[in-house]
TIBAKE-156590 format. One record per residue: residue number from 0; residue in one letter; chain; x, y, z of N, C-alpha, C, O, CB in turn. Coordinates in steps of 0.001 Angstrom, whole numbers. Glycine has a CB too. Example, Ala and Ser with C-alpha at 12.3 -4.5 7.8 and 13.67 -1.06 7.14 Angstrom:
2
PAVEX   num   residuo   cadena      n.px      n.py      n.pz     ca.px     ca.py     ca.pz      c.px      c.py      c.pz      o.px      o.py      o.pz     cb.px     cb.py     cb.pz
PAVEX     0         A        A     13190     -5690      7800     12300     -4500      7800     13200     -3300      7800     14236     -3319      8465     11308     -4473      9046
PAVEX     1         S        A     12850     -2250      7080     13670     -1060      7140     12900        30      7870     13409      1138      8039     14084      -598      5725
//
This chain:
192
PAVEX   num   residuo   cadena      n.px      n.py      n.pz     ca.px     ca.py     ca.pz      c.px      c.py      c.pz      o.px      o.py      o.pz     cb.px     cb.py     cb.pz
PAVEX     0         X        A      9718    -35312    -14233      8353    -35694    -13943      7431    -34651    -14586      7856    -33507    -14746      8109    -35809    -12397
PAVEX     1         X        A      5958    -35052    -15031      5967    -34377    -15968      4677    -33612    -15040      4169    -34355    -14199      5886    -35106    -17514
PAVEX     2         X        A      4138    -32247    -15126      3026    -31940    -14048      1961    -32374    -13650      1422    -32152    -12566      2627    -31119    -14121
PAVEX     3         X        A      1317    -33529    -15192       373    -34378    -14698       708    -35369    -13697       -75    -35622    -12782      -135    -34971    -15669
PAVEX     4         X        A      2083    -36076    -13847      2279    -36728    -12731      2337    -36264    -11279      1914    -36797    -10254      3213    -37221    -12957
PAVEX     5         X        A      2957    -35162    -11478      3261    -34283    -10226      2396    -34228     -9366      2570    -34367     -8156      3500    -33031    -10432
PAVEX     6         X        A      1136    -33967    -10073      -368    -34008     -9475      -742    -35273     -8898      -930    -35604     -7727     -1448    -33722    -10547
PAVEX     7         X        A      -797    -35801     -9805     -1202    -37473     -9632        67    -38018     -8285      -320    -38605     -7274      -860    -38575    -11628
PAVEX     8         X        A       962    -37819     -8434      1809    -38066     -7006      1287    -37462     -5557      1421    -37965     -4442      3282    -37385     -7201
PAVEX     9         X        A       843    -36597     -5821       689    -35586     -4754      -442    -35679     -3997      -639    -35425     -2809       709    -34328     -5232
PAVEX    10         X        A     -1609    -36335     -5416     -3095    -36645     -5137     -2838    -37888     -4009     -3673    -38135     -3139     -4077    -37168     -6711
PAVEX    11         X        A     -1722    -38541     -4129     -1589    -40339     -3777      -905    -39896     -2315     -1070    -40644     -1351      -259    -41627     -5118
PAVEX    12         X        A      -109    -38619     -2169       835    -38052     -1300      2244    -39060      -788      2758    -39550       218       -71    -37617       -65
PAVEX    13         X        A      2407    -38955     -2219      4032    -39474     -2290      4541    -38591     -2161      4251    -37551     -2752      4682    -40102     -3389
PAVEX    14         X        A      5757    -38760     -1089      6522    -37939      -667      7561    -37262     -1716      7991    -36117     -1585      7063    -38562       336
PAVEX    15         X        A      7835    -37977     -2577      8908    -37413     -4158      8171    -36386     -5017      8717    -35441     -5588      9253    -38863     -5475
PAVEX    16         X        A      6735    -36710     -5046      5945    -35600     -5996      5718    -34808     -5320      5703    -33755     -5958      4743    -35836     -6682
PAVEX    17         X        A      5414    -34585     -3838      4905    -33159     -3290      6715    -32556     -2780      6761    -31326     -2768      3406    -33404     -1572
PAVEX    18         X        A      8052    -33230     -2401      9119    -32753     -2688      9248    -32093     -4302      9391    -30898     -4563      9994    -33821     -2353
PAVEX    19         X        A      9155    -33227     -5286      9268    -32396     -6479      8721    -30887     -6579      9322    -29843     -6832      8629    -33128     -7467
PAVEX    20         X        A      7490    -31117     -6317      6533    -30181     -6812      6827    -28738     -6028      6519    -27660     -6536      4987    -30781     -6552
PAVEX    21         X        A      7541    -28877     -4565      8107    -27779     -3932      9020    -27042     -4559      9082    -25840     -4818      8608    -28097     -2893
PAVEX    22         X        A      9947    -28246     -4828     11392    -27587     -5263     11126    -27034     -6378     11784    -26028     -6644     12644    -28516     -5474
PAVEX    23         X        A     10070    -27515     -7396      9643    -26355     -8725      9208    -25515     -8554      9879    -24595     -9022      8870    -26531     -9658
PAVEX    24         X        A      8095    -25103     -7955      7398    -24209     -7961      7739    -22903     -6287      7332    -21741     -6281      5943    -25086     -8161
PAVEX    25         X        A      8449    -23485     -5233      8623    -22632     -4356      9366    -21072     -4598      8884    -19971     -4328      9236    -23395     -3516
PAVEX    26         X        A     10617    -21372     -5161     11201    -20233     -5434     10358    -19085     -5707     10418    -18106     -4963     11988    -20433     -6391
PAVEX    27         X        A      9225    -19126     -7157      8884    -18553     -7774      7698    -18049     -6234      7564    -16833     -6097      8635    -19232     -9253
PAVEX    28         X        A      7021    -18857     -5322      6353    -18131     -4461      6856    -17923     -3537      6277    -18280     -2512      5415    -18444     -4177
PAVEX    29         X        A      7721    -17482     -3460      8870    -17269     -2411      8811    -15819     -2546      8585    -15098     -1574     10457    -17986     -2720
PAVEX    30         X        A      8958    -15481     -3430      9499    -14050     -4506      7878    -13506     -3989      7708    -12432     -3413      9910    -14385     -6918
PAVEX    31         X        A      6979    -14287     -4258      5114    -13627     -4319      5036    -13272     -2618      4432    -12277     -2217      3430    -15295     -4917
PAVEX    32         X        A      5619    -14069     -1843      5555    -13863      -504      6501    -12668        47      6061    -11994       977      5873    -15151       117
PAVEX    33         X        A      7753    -12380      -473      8106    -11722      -143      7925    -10559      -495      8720     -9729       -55      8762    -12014       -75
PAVEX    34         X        A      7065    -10200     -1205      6560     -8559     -2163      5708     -8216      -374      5744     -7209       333      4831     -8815     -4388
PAVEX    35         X        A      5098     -9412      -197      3686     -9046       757      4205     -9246      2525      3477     -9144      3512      2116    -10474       288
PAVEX    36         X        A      5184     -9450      2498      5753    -10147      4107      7041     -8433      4501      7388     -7691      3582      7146    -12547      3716
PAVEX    37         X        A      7407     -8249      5720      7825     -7623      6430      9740     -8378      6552     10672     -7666      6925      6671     -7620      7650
PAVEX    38         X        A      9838     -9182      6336     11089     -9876      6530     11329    -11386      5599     10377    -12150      5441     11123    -10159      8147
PAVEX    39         X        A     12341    -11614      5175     12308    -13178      4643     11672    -14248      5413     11012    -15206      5008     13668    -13701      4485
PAVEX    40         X        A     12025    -13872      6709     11327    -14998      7724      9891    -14968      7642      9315    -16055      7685     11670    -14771      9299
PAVEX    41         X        A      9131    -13787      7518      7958    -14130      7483      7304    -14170      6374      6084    -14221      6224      7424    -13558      8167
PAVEX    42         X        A      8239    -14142      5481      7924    -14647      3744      7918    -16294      3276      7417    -16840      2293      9279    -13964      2709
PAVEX    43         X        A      8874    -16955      4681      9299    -18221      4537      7875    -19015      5128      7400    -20062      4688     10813    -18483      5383
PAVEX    44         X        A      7354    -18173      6267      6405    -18730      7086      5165    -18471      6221      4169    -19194      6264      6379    -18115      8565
PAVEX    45         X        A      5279    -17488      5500      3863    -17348      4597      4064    -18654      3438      3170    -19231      2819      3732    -15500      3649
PAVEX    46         X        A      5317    -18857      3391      5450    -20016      1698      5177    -21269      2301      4723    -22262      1732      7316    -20219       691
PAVEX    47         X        A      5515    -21142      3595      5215    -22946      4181      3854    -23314      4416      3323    -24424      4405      5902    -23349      5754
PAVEX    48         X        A      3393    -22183      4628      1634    -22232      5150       939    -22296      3626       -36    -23007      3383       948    -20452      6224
PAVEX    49         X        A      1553    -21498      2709       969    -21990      1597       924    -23439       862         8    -24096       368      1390    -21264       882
PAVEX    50         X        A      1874    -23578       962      2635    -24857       337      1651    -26311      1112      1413    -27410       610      4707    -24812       943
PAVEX    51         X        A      1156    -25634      2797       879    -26620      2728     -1061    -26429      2825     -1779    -27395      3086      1819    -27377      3782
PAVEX    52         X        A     -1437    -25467      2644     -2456    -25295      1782     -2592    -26042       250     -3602    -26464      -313     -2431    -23952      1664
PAVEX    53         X        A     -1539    -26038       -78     -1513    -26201     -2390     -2198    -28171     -1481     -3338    -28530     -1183      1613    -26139     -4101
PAVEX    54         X        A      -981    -28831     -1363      -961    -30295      -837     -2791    -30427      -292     -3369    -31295      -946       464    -30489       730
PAVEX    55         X        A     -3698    -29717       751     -4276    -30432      1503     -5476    -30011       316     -6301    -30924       296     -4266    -30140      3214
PAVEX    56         X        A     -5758    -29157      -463     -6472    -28310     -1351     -6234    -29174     -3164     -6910    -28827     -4132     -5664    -26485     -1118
PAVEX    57         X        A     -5572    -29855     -3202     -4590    -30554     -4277     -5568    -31243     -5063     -5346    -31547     -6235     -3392    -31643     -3670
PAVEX    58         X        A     -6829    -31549     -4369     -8158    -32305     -4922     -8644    -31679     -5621     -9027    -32072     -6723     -9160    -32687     -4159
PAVEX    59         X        A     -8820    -30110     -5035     -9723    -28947     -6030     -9387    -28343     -7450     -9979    -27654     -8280     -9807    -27672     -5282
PAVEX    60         X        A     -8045    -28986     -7312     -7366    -28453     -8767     -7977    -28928    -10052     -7576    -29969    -10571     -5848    -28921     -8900
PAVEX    61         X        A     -8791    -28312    -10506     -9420    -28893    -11901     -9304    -28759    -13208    -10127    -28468    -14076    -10392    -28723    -11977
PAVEX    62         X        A     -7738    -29104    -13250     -7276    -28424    -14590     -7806    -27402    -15863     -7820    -27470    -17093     -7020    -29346    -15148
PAVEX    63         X        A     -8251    -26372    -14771     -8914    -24991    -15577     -7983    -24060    -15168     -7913    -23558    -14046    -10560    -24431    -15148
PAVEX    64         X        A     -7059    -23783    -16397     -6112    -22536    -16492     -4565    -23483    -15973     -4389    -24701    -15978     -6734    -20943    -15180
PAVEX    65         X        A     -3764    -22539    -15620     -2409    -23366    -15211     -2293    -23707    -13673     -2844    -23222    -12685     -1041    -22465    -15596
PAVEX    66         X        A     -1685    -24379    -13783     -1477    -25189    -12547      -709    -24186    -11783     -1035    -23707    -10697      -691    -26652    -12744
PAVEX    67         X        A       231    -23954    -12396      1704    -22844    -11499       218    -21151    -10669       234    -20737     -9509      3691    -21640    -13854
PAVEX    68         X        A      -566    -20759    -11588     -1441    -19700    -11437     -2554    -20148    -10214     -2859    -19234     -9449     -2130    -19381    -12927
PAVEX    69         X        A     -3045    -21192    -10025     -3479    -22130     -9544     -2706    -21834     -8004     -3274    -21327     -7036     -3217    -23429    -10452
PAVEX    70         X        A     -1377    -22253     -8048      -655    -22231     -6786      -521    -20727     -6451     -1003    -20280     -5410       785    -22989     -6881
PAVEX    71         X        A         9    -20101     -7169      -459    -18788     -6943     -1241    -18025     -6226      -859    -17185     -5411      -750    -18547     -7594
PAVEX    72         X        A     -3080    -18464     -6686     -3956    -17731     -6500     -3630    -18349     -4183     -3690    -17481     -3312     -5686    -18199     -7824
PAVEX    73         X        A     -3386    -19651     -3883     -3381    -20214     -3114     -2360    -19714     -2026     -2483    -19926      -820     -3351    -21259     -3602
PAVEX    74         X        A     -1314    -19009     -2634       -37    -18557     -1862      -782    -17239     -1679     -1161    -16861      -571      1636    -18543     -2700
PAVEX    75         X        A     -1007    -16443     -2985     -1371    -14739     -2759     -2822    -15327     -1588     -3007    -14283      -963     -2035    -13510     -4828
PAVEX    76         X        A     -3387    -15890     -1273     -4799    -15774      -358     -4211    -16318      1482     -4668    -16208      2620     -6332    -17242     -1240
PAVEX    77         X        A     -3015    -16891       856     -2368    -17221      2545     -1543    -16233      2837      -890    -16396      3868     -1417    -18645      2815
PAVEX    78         X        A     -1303    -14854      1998       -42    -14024      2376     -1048    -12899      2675      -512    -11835      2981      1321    -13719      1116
PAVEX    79         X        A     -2304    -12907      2653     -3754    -11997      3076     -3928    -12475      3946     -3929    -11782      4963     -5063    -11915      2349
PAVEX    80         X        A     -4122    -13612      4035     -5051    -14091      5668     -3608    -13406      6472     -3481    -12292      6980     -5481    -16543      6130
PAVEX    81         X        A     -2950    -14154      6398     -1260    -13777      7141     -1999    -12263      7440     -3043    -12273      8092       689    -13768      5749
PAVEX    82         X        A     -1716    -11597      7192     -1912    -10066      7170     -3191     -9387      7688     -3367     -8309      8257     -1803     -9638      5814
PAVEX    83         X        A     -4015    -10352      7312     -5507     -9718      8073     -5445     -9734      9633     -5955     -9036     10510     -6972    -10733      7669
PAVEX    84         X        A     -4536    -10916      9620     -4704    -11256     11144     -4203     -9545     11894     -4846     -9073     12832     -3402    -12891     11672
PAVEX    85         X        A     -3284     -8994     11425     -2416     -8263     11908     -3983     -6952     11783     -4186     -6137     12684      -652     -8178     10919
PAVEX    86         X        A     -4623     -7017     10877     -6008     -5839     10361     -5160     -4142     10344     -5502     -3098     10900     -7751     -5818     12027
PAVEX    87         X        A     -4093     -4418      9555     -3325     -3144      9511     -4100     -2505      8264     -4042     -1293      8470     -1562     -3343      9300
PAVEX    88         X        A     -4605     -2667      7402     -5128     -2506      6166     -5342     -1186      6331     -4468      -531      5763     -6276     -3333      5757
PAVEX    89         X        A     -6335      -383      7004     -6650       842      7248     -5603      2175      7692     -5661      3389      7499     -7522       587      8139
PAVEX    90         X        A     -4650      1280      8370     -3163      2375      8885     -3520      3858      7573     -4004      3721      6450      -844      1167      8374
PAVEX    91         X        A     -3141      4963      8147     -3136      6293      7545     -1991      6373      7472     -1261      5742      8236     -3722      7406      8130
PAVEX    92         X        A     -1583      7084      6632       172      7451      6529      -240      8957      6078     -1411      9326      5991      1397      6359      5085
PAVEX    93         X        A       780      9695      5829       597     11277      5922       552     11586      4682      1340     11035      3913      1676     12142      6637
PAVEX    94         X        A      -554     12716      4119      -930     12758      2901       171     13679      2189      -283     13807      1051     -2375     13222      2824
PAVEX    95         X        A      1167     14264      2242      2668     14739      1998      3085     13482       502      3459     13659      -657      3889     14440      3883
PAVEX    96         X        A      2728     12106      1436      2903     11317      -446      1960     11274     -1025      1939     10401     -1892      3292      9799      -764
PAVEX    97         X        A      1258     11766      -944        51     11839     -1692       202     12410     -3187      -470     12010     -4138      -902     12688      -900
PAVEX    98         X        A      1178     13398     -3246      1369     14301     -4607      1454     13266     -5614      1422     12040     -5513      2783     15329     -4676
PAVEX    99         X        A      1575     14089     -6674      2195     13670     -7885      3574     13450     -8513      4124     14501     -8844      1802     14297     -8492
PAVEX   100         X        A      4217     12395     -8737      5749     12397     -8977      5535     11730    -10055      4590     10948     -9951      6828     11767     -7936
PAVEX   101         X        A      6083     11742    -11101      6091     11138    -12651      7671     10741    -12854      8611     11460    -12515      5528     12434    -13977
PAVEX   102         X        A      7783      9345    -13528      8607      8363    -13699      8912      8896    -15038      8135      9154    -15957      8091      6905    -13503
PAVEX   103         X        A     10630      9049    -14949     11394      9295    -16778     11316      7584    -17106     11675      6638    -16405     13742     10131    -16890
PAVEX   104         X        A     10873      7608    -18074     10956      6064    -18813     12178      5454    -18833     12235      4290    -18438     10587      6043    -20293
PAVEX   105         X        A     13628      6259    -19389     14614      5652    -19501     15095      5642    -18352     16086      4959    -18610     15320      6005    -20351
PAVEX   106         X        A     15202      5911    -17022     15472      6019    -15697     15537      4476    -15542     16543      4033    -14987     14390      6887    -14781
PAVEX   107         X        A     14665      3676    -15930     14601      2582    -15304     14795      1315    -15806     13788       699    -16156     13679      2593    -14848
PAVEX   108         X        A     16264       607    -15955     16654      -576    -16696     15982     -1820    -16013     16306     -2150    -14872     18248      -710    -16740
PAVEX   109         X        A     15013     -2519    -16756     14089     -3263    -16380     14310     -4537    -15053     13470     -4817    -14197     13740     -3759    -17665
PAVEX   110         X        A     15662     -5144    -15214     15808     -6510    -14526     16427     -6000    -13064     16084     -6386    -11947     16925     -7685    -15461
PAVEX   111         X        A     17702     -4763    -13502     18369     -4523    -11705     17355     -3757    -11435     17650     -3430    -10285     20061     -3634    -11269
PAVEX   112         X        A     16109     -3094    -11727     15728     -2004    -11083     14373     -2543    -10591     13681     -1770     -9928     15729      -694    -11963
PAVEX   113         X        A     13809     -4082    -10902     12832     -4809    -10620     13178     -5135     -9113     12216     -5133     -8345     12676     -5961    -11607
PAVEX   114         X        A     14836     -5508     -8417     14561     -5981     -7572     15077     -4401     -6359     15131     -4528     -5136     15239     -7553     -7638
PAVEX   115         X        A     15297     -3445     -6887     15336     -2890     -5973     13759     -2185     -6142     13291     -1571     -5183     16640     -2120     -5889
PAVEX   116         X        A     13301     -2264     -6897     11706     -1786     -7126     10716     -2712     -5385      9914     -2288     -4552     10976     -2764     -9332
PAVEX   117         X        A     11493     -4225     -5653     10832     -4578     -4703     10891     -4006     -3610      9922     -3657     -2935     10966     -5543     -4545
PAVEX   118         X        A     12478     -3809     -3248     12794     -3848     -2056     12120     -2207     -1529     12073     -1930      -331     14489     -4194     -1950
PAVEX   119         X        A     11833     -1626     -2168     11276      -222     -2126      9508      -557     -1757      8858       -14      -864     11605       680     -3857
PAVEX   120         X        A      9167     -1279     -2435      7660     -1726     -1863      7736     -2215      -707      6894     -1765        69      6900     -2755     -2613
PAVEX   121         X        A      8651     -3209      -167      8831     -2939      1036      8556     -2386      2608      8171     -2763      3714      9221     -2727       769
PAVEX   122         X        A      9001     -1315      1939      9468      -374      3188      7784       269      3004      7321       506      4119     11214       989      2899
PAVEX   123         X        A      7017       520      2121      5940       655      2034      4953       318      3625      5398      -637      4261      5754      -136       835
PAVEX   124         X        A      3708      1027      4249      2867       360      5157      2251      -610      4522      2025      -653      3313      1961      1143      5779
PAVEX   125         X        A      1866     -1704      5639      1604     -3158      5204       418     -2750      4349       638     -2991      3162      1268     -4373      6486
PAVEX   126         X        A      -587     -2291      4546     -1482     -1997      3542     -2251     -1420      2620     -3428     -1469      2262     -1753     -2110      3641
PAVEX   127         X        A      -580      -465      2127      -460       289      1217       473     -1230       329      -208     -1670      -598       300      1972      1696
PAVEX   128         X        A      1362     -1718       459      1811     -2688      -178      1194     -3909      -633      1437     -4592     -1629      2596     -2926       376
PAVEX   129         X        A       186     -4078       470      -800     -5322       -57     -1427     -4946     -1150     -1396     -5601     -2191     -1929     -5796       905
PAVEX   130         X        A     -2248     -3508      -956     -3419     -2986     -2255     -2148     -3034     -3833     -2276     -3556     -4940     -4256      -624     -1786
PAVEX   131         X        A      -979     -2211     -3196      -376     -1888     -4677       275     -3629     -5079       266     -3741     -6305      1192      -343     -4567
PAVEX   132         X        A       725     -4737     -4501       534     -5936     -4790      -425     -6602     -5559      -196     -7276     -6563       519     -6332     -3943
PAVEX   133         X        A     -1765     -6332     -4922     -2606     -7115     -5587     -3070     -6694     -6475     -3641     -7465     -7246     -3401     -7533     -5067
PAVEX   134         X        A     -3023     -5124     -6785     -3655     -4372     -7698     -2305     -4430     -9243     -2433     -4923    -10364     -4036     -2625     -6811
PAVEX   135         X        A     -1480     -3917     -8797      -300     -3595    -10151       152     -4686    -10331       403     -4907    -11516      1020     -2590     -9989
PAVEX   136         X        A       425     -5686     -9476      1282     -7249    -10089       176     -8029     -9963      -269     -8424    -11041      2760     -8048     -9109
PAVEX   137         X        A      -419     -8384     -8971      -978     -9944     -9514     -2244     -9739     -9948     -2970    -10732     -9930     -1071    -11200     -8371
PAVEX   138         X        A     -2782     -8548    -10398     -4050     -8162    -11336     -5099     -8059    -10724     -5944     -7797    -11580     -4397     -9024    -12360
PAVEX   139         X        A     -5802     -8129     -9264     -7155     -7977     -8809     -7558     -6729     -8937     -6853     -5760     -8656     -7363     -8357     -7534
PAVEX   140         X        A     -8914     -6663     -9440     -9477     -4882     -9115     -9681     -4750     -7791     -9373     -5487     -6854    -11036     -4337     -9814
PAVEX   141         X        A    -10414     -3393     -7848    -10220     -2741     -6629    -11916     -3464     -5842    -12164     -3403     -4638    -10005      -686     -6924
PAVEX   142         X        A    -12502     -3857     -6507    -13479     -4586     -5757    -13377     -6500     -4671    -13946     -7012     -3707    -14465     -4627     -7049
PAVEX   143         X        A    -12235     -6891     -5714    -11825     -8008     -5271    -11006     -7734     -4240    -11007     -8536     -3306    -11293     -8756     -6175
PAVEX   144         X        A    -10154     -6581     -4179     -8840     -6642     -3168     -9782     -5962     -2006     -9299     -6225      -905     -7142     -5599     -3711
PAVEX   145         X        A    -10685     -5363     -1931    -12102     -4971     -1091    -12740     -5732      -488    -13142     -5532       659    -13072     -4524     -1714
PAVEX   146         X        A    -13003     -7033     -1353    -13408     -8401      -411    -12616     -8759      -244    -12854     -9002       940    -14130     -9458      -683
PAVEX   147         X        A    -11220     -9253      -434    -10044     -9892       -23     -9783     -9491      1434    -10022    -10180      2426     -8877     -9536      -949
PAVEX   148         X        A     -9299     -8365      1397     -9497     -7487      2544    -10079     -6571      3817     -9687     -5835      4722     -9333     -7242      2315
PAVEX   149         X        A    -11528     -7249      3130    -12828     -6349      4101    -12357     -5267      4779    -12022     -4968      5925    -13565     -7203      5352
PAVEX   150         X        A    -12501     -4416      2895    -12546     -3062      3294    -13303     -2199      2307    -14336     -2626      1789    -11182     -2557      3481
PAVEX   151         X        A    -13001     -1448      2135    -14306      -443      1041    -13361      -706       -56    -12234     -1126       203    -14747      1708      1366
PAVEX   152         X        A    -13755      -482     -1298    -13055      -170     -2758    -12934      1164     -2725    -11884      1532     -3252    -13863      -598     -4128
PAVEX   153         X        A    -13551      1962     -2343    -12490      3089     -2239    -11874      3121     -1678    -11033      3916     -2098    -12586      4021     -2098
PAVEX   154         X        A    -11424      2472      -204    -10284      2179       388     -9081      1683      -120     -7978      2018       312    -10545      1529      1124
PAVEX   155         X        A     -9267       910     -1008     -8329       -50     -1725     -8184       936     -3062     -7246       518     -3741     -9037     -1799     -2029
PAVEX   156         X        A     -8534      1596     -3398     -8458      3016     -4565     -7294      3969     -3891     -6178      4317     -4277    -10250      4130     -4671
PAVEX   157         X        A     -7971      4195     -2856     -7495      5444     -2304     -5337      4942     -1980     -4299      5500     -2337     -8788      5821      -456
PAVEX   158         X        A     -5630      3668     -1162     -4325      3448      -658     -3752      2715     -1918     -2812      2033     -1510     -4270      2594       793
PAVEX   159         X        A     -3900      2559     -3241     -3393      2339     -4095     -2758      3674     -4719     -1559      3720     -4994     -4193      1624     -4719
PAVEX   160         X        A     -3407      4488     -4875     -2977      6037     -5217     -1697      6628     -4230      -720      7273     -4610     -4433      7100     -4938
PAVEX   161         X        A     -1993      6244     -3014     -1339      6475     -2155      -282      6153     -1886       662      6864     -1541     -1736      6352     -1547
PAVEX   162         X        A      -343      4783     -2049      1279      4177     -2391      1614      4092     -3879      2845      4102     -3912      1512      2538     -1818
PAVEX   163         X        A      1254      4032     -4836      2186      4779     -5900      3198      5998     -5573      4387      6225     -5800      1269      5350     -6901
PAVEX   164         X        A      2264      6586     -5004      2800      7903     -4596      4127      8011     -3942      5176      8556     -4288      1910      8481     -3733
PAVEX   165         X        A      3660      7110     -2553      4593      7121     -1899      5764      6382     -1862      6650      6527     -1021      4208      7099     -1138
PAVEX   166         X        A      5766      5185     -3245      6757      4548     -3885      7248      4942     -4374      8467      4932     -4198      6726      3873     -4394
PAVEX   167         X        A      6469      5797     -5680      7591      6733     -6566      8718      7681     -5709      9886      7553     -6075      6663      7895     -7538
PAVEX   168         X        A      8436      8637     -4578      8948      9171     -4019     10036      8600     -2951     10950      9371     -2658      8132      9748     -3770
PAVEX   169         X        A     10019      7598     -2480     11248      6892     -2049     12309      6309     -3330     13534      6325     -3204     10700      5622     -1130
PAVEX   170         X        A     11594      5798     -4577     12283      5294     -5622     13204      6962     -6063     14367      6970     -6466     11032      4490     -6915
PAVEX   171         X        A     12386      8183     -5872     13222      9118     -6076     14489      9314     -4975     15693      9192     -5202     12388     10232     -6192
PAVEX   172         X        A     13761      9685     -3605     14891      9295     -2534     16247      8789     -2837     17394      9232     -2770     14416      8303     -1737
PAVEX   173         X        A     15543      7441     -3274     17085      6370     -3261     17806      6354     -4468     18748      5591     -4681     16817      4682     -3037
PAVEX   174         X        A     17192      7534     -5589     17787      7589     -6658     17639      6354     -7528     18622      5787     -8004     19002      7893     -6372
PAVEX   175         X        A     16608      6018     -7693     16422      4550     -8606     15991      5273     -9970     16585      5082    -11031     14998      3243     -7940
PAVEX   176         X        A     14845      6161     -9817     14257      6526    -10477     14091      8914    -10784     14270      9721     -9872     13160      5484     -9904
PAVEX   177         X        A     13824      9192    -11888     14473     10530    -11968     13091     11050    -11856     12314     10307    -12456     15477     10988    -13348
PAVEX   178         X        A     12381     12291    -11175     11233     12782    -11946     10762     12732    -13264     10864     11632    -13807     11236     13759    -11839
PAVEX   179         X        A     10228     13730    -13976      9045     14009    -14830      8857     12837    -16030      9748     12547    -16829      9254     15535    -15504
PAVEX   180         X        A      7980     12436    -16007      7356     11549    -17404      5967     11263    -16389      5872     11503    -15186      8510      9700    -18131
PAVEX   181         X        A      4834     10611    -17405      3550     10572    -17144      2906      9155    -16423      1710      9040    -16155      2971     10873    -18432
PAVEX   182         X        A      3815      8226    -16195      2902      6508    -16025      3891      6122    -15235      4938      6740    -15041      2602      5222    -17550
PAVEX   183         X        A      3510      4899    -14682      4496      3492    -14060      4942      2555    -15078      5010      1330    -14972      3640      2453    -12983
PAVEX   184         X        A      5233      3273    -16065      5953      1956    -16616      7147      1081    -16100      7473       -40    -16488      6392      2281    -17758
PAVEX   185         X        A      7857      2046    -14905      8365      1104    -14409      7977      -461    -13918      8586     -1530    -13964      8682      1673    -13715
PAVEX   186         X        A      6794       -96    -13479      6157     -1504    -12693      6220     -2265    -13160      6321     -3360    -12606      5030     -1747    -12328
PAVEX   187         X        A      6184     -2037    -14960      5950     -3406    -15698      7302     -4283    -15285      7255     -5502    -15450      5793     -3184    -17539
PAVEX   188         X        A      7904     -3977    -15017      9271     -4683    -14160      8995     -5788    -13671      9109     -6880    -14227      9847     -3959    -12943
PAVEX   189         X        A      8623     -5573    -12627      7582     -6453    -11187      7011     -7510    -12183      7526     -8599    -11930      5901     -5299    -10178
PAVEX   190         X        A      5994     -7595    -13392      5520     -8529    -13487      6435     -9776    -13827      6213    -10899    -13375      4641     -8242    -14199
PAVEX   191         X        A      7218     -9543    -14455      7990    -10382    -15028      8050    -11654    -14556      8789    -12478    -15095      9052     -9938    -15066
//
C-alpha cells in the first residue's frame, strides 16, 4: 500500500490502513519512546497514546515535509506531555557531573555502541534525558525544548551540559567509551 493510500485509508478509518500504517511506522517510534520513557512499558503506553493521537490528528497532515517526520513530531510531543505530567524537568542532580570528560573517537563502533549509548541515557534523570533527547537527536533548540517544557532556556542549556556530562561519565563507568578527545561524536550514533 502505497503512503498516499495509507492516508487516504486512515482519513476513511479503515481498519487495514490505520493496522497497516502501525505496523510500518511503530517500531521506528517505539525506539523514539523509549530514549524518553523509564521502562518499555511506559514506552509502550507513550507509543499507544501516540499512535492514537497520529489517527484522530490524521486530517492535519498536509503533505508538507514527510509523513514518517510528521508522526514523529506527534509521538516526540506525547512522550513530553507523558512527562510533564510527572513536572520532574527541574530535578538537580549533583554538580560532581558537571566536569569535563572528552570522548576518544575510535572508542566508539557506531551500530553496538548506539544501543548501549541508549541504554546509558537511560539511567540519566528524567529531565536531563528529555533536554539531551530533544536537543542532540531529534534537533529542537534550546528555546523550543523551553516552551516544550515550560522552563527557562537556560534551564534546558544548563541540564543539557549537564547530562552530556553526566552521560559521558557513566559511558566511561561502563567502559563503552575511553577518555580524552574533544566532541560527541559519539552521538552521531543515536541519530541514525
Amino acid at each position: 500500500m502505497t503512503e498516499e493510500a495509507l492516508i487516504t485509508g486512515c482519513l476513511q478509518n479503515d481498519p487495514s490502513a490505520q493496522r497497516e500504517l502501525y505496523n510500518r511506522y511503530s517500531p521506528k517510534m517505539l525506539s523514539v519512546c523509549y530514549r524518553f520513557s523509564q521502562s518499555r512499558e511506559d514506552a509502550e503506553d507513550m507509543l499507544q497514546e501516540g499512535f492514537i493521537k497520529v489517527f484522530t490528528q490524521m486530517h492535519s497532515f498536509q503533505n508538507k515535509g514527510a509523513f514518517e517526520g510528521w508522526i514523529r513530531r506527534i509521538v516526540v510531543h506525547t512522550c513530553i506531555n507523558q512527562l510533564k505530567k510527572h513536572k520532574k524537568f527541574n530535578e538537580n542532580v549533583d554538580l560532581e557531573y558537571a566536569t569535563n570528560v572528552y570522548v576518544r573517537e575510535d572508542a566508539v563502533p557506531a551500530l553496538m555502541q548506539a544501543k548501549q549509548v541508549i541504554e546509558c541515557i537511560r539511567l540519566l534523570p528524567v529531565g536531563y534525558r528529555t533536554v539531551l533527547n530533544l536537543y542532540a537527536i531529534e534537533g529542537y533548540s534550546h528555546k523550543e525544548i523551553g516552551d516544550m517544557l515550560d522552563i527557562e532556556e537556560s534551564t534546558s542549556r544548563s541540564q543539557y551540559t549537564r547530562a552530556k556530562a553526566m552521560l559521558e561519565s557513566i559511558l566511561i563507568r561502563k567502559r563503552i567509551i575511553e577518555k580524552p578527545k574533544t566532541d560527541f561524536q559519539w552521538m552521531a550514533a543515536l541519530k541514525r
